[in-house]
N, C-alpha and C positions, 0 to 999 in steps of 0.2 A: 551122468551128472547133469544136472539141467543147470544151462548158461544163464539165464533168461535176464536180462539186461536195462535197468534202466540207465540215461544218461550220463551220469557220473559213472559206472559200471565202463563204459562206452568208452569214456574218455580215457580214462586208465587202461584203458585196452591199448588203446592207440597209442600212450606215453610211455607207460611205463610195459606192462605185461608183454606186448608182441605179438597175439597167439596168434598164427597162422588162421587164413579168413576160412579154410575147410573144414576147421576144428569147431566150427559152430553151427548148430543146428536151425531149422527152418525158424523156428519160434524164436530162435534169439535172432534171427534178421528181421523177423517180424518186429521187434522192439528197438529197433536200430531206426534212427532217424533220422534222415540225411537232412533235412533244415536245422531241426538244434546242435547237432554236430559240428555243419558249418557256422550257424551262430557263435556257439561257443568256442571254438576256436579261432574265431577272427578278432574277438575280441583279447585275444593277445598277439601284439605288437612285432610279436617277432614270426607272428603264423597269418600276419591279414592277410598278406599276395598269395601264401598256399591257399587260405580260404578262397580267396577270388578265383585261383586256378580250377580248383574243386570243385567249385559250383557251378563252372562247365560242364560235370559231367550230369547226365539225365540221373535224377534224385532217387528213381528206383534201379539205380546200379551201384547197390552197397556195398556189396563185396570191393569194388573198384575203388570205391570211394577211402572203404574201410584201408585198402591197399595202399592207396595214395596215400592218405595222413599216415599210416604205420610206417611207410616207410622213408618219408619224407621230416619227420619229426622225430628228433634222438631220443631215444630210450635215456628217459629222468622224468622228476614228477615237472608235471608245469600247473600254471594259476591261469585260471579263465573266469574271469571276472565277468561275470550276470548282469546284465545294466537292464534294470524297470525302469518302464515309464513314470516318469512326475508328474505326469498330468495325468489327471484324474478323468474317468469321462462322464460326462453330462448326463444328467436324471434321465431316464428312458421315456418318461412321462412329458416332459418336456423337450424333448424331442419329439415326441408325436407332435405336441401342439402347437412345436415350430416349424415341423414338416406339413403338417397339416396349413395352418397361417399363410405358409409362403408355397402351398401344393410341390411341394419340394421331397427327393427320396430323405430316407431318414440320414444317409452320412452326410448330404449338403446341409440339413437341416442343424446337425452338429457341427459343422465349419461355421454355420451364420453364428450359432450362440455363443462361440470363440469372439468371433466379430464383434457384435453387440453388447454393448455392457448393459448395468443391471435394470437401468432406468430404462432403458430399450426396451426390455425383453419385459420390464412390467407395466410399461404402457403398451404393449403388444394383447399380453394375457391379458389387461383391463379391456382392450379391446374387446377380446374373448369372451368376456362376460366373467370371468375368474374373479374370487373371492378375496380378499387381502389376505386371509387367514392360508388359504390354499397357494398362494403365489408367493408368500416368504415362504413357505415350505418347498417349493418345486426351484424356488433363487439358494435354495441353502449349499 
């Protein structure tokens, strides 16, 4: 019977199902992830200090991992709630040309354009030789 497991699959394992960590083949640990894992189960409130526990252990010892949450967390469904980011990220395009501007790597070059508001950042590109037409487009 192939296991083969994506995340939600995962979690149900560990909540509800139980199945013993030798009852799974190489491929379904291969699909076993120990950062989303502890991601989504930290985010409920009643598993964050198991999550913090857990993430002690080194991320490719799944089985252990898989061990700890199975046995540490009661057999019921539980809710793990996904939280995306709200912030959007910054044109790629503009970030070059404020990486570029300030000879800065591109993640420093997206912390300045956080920084800087709009007027900044379009007397920056006017600097640049940027076009009005091109510069609302890369500010949208």
């Amino acid at each position: 019977m192939n296991r083969t497991k994506n995340i939600f699959c995962w979690l149900k394992e560990i909540t509800e199902i139980k199945t013993p960590s030798a009852e799974f083949t190489d491929k379904d640990w291969d699909q076993f992830n120990s950062y989303m894992v502890h991601r989504f189960i930290s985010t409920n409130e009643l598993y964050t200090e198991l999550a913090d526990l857990a993430q002690s252990l080194m991320p490719n010892n799944k089985r252990d991992i898989y061990n700890l949450y199975k046995e540490m967390i009661p057999k019921r469904k539980a809710y793990f709630r996904y939280i995306k980011t709200k912030m959007k990220s910054p044109n790629k395009e503009l970030v070059e040309k404020i990486s570029f501007y300030f000879k800065v790597g591109s993640d420093e070059a997206a912390s300045y354009i956080e920084m800087l508001n709009k007027d900044d950042l379009n007397t920056i590109l006017k600097e640049m030789g940027g076009e009005d037409k091109e510069i609302k487009k890369l500010l949208k």
